[in-house]
N, C-alpha and C positions, 0 to 999 in steps of 0.2 A: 149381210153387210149393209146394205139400206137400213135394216132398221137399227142397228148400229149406228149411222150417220143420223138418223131422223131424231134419236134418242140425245146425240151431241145436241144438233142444232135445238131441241127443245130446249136442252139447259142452256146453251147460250140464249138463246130468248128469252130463257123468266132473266139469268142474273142480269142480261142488259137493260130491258125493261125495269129490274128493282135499282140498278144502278140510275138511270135516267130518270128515277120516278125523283128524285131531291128537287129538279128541275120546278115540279110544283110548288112549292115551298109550303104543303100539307104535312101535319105533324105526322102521318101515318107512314108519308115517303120518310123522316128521318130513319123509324125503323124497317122497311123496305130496301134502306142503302147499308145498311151494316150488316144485312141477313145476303145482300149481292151472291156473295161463294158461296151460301150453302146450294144450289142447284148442279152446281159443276161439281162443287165437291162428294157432292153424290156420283154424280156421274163417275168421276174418277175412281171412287172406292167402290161403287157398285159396277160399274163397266170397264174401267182400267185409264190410266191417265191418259191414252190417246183419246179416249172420247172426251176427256176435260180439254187436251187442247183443242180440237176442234174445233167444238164449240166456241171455245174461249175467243182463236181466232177471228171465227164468223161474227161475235157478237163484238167485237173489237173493232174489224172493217164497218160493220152497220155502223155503229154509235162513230166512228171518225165521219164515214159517208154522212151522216146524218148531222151532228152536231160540230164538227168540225177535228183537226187533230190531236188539240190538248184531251178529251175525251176519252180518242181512243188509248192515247198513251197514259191517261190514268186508270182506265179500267184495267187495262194490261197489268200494269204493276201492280195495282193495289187491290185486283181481283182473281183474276185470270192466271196468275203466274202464283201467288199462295196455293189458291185448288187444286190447279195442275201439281206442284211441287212436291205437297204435304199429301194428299192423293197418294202420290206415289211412293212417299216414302210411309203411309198405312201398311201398304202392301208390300215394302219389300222385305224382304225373308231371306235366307240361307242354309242349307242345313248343315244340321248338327251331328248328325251319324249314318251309317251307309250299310243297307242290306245288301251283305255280299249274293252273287246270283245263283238261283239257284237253291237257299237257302232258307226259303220262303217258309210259314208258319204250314203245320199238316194238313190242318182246317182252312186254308186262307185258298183264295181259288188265282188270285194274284200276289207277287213277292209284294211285301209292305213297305210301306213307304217311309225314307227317312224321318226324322223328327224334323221338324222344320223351327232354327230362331227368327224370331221379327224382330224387326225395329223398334230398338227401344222407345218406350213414351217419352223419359224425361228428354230424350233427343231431339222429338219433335217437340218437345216445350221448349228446345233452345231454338229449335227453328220460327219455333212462333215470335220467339222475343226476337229474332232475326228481322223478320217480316216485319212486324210493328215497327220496328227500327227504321226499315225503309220505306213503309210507306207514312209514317210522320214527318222523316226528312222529307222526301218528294214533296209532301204536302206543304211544306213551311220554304221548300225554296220554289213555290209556282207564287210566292209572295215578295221575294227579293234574293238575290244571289250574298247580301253578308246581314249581319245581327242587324246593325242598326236599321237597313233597308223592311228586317223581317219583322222588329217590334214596332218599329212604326206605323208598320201598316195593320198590324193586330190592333195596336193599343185604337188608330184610330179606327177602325169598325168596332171594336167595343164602344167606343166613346159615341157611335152612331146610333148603335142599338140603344145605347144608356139614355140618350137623347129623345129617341123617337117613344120610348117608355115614359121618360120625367123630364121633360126640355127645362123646367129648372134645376137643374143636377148643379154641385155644388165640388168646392175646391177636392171635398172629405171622397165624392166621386170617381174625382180624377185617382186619389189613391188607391182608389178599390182598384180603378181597371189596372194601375200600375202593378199592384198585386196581380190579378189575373193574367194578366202578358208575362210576366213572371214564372208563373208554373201552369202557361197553356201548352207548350212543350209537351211537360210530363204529363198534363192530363190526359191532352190526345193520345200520347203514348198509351195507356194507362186503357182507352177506350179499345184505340185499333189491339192489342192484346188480349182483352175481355172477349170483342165481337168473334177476334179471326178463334180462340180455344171455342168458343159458344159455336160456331158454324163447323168447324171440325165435331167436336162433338154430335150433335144433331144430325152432321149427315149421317155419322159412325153405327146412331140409335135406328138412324131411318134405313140405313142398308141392313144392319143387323135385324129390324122387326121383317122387312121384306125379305128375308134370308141370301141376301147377296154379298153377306159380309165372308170373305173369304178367311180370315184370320180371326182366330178366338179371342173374346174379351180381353182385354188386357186388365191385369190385377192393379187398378190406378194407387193402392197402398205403397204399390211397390216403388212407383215414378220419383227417380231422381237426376240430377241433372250430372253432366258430364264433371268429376274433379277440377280442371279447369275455368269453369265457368266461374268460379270463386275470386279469381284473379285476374279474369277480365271487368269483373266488377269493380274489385276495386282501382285499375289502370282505369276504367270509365270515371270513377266517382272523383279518383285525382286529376281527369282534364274537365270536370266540372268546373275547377276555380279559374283555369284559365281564359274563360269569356270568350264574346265574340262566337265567329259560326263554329269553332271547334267545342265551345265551350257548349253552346245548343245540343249539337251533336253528340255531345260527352253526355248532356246532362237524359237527352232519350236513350240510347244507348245504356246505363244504370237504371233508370225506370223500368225500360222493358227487360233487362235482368232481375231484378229485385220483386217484378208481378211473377216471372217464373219460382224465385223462391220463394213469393206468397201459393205460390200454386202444389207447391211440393210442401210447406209447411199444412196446408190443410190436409196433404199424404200421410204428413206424421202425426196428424190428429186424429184422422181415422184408425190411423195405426195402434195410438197410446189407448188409448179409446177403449180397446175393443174387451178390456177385462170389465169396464163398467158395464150395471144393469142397467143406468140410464144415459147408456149412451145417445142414441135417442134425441135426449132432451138435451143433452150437454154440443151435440153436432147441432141440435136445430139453434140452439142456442146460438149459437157461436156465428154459423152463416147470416142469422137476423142481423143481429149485433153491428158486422161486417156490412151486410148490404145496406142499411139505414144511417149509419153514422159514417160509414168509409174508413178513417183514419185507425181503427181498429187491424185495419188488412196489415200493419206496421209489426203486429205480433207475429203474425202467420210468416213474412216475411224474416224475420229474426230465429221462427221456429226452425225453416226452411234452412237458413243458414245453420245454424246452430248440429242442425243431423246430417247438413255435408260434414263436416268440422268434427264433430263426435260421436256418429253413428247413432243417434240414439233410438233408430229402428231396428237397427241390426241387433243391439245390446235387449232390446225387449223380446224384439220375436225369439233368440236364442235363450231368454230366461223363461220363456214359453213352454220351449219343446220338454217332453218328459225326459226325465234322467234315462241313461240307457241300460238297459237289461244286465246283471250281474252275470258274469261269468264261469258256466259252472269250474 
């Protein structure tokens, strides 16, 4: 039990510490504060989510005790309650079939044990794009309670930063930053989405290499997002035009949807993929591409959509499988 609790509080420690390290304003704390959950998140997938909350708690009370309460209630939300969350929903399971008692195999010295389902992936990608959701809202309303209050105060710290870079900055300026207050929204979205899958990830490798992963790899070809999801997309992308805080809210809410179908579109790439000899090159290809220019990730998203809509995985892997054995 101690070292159970000793192992929580460690991880609360590193994420408060990486969280609290922005405070410097050293380039090396920006990615220090986006990496925050991967330590809990370990915890929870390698120890089970009561060690992630634990921790999460303790480093939650530190960081309010210490830097005051907005702190603690951002770490909370935008740290501490994803790890814990998705943590738990790694691990949860159910099974699928039942050895009656009794029944047990010859050679087996214990009856065997059900088959166990997990939680599906694309489920936790709708969770991700969940999270991302809330924690860019939270983030854009600790700047003003409605739009105008929230782009104002964007536009003017960009016009600060722009300043403190060129203090002759010009009228051509002022449109840039209008352009950026524009779709800082969706970027942020776009970033908290990228870091929280990259931190799930990473813990997933890092319990897996220390063998504390209780659940088998998951087949990521396979990750698709729930039917539904398709149509809250488009309900988000039609309160886009309505502006104002709803319209804000519409418009993260579609971003962090539409990075889940970029995330399940690179699923169906892997998938189509898999008859080519240079696969290889055609994947490395494509994530370059992606990560250097960005606006590419539009196809992956499209692709995403396109195999909820038309299965175009299911239509392949089944043109896959060998014909079945004739009949005598």
């Amino acid at each position: 039990m101690m070292a159970f609790v000793l192992i929580a509080l460690i991880a609360g420690a590193a994420s408060a510490l990486m969280f609290a390290s922005i405070i410097s304003g050293a380039l090396i704390s920006l990615v220090l504060f986006y990496l925050a959950p991967l330590p809990l998140m370990v915890a929870s997938i390698g120890w089970g989510p009561l060690c992630a909350s634990l921790g999460g708690i303790a480093a939650a009370i530190g960081l309010g005790a210490l830097f005051g309460l907005p702190y603690c209630i951002a770490f909370a939300v935008t740290v501490a309650l994803p790890a814990w969350w998705l943590g738990h929903l790694a691990l949860l399971s159910r099974p699928i079939g039942k050895v009656a008692v009794g029944h047990a195999a010859p050679d087996a010295a214990a009856p065997a044990q059900p088959e166990l389902e997990w939680y599906p992936v694309g489920r936790i990608l709708l969770w991700l794009a969940g999270f991302a959701t809330l924690t860019t809202i939270a983030a854009l309303l600790t700047l003003g309670t409605d739009a105008e209050t929230i782009i104002g105060t964007l536009r003017r710290g960009l016009m600060r930063m722009l300043r403190a870079t060129d203090p002759q900055s010009s009228g051509e300026a002022g449109q840039f930053v209008d352009a950026l207050v524009r779709i800082a929204p969706a970027g942020a979205t776009i970033i908290a989405m990228m870091t929280l899958t990259l931190n799930l990830w990473l813990s997933a490798k890092i319990t897996a290499t220390s063998g504390r992963l209780r659940r088998p790899w998951p087949d990521m070809k396979t990750a698709e997002l729930p039917p539904m999801t398709l149509v809250a997309l488009c309900i988000a992308l039609a309160f886009c035009f309505t502006g104002g805080l709803l319209g804000i809210a519409a418009q993260i809410t579609a971003t962090a949807l539409m990075m889940g179908y970029a995330l399940t579109g690179f699923a169906v790439l892997h998938t189509l993929t898999l008859a080519l000899k240079s696969r290889t090159f055609w994947l490395g290809s494509t994530y370059a591409v992606v990560v250097v220019f960005g606006w590419p990730v539009i196809a992956m998203v499209i692709l995403g959509m396109a195999d909820a809509m038309f299965g175009f995985r299911e239509r392949f892997l089944r043109s896959r499988q060998p014909p079945p054995l004739p009949t005598p």
